[in-house]
DSSP file (Angstrom, degrees, kcal/mol; ACC not computed):
  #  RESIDUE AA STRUCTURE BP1 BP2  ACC     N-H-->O    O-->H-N    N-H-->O    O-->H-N    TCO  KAPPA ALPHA  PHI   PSI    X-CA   Y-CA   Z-CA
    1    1 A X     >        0   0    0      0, 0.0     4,-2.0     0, 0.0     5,-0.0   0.000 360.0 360.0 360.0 -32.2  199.8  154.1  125.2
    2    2 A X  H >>  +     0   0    0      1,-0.2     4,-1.7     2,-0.2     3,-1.1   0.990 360.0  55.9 -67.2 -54.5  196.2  155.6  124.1
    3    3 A X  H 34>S+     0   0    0      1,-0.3     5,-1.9     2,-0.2    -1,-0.2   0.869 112.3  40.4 -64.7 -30.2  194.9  152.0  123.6
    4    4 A X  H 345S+     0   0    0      3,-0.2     3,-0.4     1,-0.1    -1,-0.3   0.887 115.9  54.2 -82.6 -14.3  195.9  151.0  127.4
    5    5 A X  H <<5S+     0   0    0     -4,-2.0    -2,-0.2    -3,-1.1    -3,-0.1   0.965 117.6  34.2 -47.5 -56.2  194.6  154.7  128.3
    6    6 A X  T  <5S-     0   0    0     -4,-1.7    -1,-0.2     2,-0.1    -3,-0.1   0.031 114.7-116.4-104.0  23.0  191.1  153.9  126.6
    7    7 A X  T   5 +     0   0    0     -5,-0.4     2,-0.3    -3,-0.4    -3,-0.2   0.922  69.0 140.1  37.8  74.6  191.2  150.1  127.6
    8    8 A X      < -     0   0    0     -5,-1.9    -1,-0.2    -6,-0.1    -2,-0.1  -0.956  52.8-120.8-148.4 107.0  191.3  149.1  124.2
    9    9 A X        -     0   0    0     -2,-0.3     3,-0.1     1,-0.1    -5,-0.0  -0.142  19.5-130.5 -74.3 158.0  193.3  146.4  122.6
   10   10 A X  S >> S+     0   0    0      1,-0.2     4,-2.3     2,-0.2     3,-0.9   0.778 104.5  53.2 -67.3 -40.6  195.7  147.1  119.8
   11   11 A X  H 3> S+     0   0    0      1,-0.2     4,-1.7     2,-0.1    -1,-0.2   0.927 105.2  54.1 -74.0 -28.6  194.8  144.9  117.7
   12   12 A X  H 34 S+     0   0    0      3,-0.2    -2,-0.2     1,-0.2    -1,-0.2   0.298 109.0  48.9 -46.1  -9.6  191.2  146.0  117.7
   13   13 A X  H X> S+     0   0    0     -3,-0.9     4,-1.7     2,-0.1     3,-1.5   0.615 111.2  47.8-105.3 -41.1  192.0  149.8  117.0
   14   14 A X  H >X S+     0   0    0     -4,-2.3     4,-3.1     1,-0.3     3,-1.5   0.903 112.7  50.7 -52.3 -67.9  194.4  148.9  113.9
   15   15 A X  H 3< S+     0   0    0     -4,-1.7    -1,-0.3     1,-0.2    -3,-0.2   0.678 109.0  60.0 -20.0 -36.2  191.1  146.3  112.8
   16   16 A X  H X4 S+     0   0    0     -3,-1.5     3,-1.3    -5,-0.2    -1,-0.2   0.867  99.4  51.5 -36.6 -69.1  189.4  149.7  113.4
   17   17 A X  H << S+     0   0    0     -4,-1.7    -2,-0.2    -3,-1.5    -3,-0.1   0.764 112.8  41.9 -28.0 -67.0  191.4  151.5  110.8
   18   18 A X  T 3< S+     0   0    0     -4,-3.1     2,-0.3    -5,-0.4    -1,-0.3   0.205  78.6 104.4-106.7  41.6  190.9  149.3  108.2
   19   19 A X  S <  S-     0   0    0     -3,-1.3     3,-0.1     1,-0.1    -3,-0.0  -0.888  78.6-106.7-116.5 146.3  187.2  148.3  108.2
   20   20 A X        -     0   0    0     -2,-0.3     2,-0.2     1,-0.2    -1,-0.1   0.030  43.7 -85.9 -53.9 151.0  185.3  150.4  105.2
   21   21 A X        -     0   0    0      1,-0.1    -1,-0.2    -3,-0.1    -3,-0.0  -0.568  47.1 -93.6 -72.4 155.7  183.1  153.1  106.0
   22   22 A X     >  -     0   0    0     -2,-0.2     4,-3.5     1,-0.1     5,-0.2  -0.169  27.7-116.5 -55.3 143.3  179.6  152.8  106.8
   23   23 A X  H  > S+     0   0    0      1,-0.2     4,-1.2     2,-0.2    -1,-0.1   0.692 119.2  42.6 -43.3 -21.9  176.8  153.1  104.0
   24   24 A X  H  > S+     0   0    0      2,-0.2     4,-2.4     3,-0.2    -1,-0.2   0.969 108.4  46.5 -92.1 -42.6  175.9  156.1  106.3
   25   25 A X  H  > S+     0   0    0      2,-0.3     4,-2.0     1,-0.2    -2,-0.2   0.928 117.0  49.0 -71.4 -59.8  178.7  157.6  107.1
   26   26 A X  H  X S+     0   0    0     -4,-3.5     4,-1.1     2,-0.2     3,-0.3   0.964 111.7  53.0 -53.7 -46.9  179.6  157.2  102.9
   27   27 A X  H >X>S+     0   0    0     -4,-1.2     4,-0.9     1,-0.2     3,-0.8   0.926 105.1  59.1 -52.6 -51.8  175.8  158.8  102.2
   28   28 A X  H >X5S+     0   0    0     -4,-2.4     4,-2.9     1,-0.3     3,-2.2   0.930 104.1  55.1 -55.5 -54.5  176.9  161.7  104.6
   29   29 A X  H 3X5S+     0   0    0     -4,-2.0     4,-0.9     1,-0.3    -1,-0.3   0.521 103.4  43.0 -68.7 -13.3  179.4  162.3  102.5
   30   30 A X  H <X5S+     0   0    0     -4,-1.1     4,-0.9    -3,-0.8    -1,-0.3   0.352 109.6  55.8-120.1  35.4  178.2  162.8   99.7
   31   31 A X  H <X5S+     0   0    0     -3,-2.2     4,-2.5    -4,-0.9     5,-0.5   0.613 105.9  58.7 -99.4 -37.2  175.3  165.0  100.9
   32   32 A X  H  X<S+     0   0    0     -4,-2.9     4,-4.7    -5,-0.5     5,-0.3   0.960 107.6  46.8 -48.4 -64.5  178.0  167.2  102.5
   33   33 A X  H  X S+     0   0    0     -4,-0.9     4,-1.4    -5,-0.2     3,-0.3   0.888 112.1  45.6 -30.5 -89.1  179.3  167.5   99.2
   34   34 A X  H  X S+     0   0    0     -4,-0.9     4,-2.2     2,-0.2    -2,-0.2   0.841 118.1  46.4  -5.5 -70.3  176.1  168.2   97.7
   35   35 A X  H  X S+     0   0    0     -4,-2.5     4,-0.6     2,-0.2     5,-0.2   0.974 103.6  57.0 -19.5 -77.4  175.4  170.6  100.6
   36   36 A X  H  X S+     0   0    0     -4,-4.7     4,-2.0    -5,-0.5     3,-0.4   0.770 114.9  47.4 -52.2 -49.3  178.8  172.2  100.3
   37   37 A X  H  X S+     0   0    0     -4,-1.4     4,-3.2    -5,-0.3    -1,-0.2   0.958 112.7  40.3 -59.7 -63.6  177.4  172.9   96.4
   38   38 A X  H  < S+     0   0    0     -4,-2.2    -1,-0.2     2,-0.3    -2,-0.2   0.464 116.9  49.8 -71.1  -5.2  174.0  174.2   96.8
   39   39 A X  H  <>S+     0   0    0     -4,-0.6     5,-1.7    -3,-0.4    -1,-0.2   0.625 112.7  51.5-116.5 -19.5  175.1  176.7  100.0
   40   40 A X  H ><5S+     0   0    0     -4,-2.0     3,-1.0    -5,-0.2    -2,-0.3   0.912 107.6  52.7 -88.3 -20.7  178.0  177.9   97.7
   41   41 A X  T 3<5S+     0   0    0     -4,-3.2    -3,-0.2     1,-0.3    -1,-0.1   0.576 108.1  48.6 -57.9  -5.4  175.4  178.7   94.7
   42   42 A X  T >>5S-     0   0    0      4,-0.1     3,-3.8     0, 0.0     4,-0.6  -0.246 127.1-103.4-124.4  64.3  173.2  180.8   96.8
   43   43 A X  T <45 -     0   0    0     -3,-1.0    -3,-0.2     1,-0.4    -2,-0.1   0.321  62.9 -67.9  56.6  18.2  176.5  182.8   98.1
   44   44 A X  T 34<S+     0   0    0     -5,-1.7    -1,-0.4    -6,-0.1    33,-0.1   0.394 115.7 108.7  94.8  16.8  176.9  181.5  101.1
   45   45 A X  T <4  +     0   0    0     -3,-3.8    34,-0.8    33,-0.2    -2,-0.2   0.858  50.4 107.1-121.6 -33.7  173.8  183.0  102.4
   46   46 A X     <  -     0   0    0     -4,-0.6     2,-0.2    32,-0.2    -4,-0.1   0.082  43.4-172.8 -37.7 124.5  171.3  178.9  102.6
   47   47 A X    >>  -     0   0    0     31,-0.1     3,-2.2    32,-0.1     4,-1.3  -0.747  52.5 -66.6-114.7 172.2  170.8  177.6  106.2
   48   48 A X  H 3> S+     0   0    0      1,-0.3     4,-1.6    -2,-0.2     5,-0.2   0.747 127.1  45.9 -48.8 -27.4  169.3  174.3  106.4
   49   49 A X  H 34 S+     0   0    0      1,-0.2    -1,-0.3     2,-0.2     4,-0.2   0.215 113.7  56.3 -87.1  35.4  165.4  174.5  104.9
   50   50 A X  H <> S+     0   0    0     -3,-2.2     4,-0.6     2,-0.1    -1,-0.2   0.366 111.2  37.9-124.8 -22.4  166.7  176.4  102.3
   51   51 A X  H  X S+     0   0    0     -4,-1.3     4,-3.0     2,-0.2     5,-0.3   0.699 111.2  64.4 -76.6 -40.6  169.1  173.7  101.5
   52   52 A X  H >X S+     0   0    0     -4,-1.6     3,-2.3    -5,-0.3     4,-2.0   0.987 102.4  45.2 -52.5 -74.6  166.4  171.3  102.2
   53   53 A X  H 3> S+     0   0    0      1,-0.3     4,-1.0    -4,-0.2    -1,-0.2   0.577 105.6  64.7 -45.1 -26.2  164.3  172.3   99.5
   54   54 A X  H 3X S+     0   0    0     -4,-0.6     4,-0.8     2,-0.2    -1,-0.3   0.869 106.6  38.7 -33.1 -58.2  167.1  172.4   97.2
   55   55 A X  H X<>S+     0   0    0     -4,-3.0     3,-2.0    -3,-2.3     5,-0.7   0.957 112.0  58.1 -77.0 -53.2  167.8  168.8   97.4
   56   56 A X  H ><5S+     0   0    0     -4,-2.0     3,-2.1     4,-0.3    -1,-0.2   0.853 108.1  47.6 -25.8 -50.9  164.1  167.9   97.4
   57   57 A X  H 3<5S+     0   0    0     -4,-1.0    -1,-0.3    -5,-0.3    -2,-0.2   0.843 111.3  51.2 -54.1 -42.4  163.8  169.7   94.3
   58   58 A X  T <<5S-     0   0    0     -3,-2.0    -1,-0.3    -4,-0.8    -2,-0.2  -0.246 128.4 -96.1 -89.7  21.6  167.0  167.8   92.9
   59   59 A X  T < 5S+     0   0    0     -3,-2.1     2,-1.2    -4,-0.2    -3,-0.2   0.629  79.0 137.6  86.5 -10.2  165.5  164.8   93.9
   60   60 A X      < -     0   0    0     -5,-0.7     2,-3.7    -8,-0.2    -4,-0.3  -0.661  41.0-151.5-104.5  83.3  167.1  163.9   97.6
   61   61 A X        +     0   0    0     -2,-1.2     2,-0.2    -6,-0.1    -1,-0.1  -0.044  40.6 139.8 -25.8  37.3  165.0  162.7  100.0
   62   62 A X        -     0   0    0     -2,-3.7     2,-0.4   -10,-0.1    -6,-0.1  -0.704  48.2-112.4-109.6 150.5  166.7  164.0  103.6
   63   63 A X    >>  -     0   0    0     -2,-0.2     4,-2.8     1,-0.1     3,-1.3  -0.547  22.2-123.2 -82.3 140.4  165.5  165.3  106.6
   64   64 A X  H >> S+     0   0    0     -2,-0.4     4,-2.2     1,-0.3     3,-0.5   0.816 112.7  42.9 -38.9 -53.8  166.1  168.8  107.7
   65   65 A X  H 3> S+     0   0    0      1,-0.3     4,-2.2     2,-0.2    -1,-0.3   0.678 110.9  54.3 -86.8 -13.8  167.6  168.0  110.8
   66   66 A X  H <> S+     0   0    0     -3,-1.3     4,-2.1     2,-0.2    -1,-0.3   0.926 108.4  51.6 -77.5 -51.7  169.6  165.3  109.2
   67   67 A X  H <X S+     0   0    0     -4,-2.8     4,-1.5    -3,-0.5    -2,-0.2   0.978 112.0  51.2 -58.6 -51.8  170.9  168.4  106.5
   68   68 A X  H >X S+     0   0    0     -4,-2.2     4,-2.9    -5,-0.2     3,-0.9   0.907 103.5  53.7 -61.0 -37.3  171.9  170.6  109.7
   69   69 A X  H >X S+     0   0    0     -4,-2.2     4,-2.1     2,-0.2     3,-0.5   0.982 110.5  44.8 -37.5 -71.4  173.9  168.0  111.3
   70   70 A X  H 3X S+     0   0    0     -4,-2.1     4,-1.6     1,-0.3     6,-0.3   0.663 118.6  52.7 -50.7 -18.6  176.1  167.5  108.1
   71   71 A X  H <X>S+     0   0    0     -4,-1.5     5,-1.5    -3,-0.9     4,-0.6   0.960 105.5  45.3 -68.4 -63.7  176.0  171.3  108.3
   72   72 A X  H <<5S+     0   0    0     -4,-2.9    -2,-0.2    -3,-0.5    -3,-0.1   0.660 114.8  53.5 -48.2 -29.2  177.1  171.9  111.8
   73   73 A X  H  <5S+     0   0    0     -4,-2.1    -1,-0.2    -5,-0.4    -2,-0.2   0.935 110.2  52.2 -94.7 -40.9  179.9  169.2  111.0
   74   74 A X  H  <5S-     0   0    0     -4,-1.6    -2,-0.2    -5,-0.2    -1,-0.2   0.621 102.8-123.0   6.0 -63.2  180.8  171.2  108.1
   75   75 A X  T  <5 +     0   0    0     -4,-0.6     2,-0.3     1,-0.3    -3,-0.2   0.161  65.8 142.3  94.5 -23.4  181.3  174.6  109.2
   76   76 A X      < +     0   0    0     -5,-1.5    -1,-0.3    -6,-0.3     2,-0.3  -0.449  22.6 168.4 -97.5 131.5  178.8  175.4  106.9
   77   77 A X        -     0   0    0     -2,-0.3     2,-0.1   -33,-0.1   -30,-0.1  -0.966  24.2-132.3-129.0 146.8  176.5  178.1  108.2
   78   78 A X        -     0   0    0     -2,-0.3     2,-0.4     1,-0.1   -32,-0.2  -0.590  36.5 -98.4 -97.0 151.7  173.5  180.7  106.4
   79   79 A X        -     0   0    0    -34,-0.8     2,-0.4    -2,-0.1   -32,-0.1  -0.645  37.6-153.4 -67.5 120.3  173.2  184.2  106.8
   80   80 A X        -     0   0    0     -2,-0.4     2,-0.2     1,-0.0     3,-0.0  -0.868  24.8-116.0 -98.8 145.1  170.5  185.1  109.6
   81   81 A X        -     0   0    0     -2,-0.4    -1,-0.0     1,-0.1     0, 0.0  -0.519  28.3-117.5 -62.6 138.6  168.9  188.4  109.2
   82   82 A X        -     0   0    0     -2,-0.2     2,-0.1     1,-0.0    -1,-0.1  -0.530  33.5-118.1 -80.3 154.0  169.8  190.7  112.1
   83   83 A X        -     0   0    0      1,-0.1     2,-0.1    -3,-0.0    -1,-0.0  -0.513  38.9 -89.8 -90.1-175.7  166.3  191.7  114.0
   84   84 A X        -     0   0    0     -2,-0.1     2,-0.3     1,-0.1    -1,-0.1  -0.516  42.4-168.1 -80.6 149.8  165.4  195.5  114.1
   85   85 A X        -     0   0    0     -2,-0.1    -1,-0.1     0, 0.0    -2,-0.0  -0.778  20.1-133.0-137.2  95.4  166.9  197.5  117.3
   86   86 A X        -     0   0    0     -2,-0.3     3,-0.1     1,-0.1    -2,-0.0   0.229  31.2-125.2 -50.3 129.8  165.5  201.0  117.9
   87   87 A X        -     0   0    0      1,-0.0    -1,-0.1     0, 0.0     0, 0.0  -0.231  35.0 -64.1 -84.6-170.6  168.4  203.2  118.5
   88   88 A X        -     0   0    0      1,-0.1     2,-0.2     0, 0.0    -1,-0.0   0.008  56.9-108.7 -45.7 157.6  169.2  205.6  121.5
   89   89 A X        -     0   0    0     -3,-0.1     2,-0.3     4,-0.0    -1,-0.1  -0.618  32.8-156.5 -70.2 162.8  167.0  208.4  122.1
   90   90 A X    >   -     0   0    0     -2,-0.2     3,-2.7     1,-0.1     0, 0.0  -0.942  32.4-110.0-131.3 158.3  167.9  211.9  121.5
   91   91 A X  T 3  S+     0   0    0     -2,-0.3    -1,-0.1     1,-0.3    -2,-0.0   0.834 118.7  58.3 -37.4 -37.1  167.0  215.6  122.5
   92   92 A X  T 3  S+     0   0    0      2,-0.1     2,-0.3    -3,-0.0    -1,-0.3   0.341  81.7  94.4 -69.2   1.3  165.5  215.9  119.0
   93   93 A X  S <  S-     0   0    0     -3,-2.7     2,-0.3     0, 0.0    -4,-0.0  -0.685  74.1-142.2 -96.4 142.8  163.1  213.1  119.5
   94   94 A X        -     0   0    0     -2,-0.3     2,-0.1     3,-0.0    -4,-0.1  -0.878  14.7-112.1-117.8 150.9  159.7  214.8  120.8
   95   95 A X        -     0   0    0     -2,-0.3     2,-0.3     1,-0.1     3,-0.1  -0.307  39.0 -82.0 -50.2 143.4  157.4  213.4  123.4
   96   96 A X        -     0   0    0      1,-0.1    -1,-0.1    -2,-0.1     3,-0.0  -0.418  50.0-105.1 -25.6 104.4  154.1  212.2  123.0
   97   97 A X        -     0   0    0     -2,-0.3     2,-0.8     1,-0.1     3,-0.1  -0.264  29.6-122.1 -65.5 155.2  151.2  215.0  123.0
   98   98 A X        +     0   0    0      1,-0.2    -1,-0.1    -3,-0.1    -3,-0.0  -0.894  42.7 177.6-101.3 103.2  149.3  214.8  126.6
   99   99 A X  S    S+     0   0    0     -2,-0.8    -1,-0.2     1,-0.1    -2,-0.0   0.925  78.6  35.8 -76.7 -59.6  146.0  214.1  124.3
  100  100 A X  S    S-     0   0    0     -3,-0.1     3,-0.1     1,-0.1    -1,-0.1   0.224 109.2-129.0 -66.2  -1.7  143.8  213.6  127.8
  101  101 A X        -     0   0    0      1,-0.1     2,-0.5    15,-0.0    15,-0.3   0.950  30.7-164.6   4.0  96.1  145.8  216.3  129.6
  102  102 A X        -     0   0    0     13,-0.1     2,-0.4     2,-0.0    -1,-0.1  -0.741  12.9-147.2-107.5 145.7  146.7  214.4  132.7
  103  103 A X        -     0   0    0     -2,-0.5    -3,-0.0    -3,-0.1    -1,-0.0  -0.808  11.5-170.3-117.8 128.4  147.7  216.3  135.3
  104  104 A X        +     0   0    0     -2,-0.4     2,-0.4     2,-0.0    -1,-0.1  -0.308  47.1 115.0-132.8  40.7  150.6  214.3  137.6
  105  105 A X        -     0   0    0      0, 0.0     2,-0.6     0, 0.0    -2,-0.1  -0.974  51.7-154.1-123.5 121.7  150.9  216.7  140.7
  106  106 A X        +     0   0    0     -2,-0.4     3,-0.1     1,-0.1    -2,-0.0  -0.953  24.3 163.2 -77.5 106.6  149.8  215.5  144.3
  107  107 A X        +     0   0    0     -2,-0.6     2,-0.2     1,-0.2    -1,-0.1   0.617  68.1  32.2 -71.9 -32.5  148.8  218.7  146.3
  108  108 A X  S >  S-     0   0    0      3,-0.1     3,-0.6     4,-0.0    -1,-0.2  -0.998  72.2-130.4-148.1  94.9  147.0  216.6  148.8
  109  109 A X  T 3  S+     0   0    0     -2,-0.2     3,-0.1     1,-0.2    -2,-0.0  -0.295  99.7  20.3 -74.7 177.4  147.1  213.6  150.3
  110  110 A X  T 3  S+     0   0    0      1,-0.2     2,-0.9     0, 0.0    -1,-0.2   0.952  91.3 144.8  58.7  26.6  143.5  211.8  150.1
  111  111 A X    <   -     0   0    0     -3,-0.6    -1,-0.2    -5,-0.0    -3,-0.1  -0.876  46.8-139.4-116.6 132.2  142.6  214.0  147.4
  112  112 A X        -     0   0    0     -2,-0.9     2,-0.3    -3,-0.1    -4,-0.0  -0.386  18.2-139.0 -66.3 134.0  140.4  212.8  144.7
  113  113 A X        -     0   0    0     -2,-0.1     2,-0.4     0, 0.0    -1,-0.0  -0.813  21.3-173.0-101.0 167.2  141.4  214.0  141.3
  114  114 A X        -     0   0    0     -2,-0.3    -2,-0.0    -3,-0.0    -3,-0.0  -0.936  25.3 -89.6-169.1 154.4  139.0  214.9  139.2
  115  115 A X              0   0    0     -2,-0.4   -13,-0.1     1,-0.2     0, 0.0  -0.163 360.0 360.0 -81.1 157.8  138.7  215.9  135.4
  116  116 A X              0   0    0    -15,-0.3    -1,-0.2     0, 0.0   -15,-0.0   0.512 360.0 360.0 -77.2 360.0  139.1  219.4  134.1
């Protein structure tokens, strides 16, 4: 039923089935592996350039974005640092001293201020 769904002949999916994987597809697998090693030895915590530089180091020529794919397909994710987020203010938090003492009263309209 799928193969008349996806207009796809039958024999052509089974033929599907049993042709080898690709030289890439097989190379993906065993950088995943490889991956899968080097992001559980730093505790889970390696995102991809951290990975990268692993295999470089070890000899593996791959491109970053090439390491994140196989990542992304994974599951396998680094720890990001959260950024800082000042928290609420409170009554105990003091104001800024008025160094310039500026004075924020209209009395007037059309009135010129003018410094003590």
């Amino acid at each position: 039923m799928m193969c008349r769904l996806l207009d796809v002949s039958t024999s052509g999916y089974y033929a599907w089935l049993k042709r080898p994987l690709s030289d890439r597809a097989l190379n993906d697998r065993i950088l995943t592996d490889l991956i899968y090693e080097f992001w559980k030895d730093s505790k889970r915590s390696y995102g991809a350039p951290r990975i990268h530089t692993d295999l470089a180091e070890a000899g593996y020529l791959v491109g970053r974005k090439r390491i994140a794919r196989l990542m992304k397909n994974a599951q396998i994710q680094g720890i990001t640092r959260r950024k800082y987020r000042p928290g609420p203010k409170t009554e105990h938090t003091r104001p800024y001293p008025d160094l310039v003492r500026r004075r924020f009263t209209a009395d007037a309209p059309n009135q010129i201020w003018v410094a003590d």
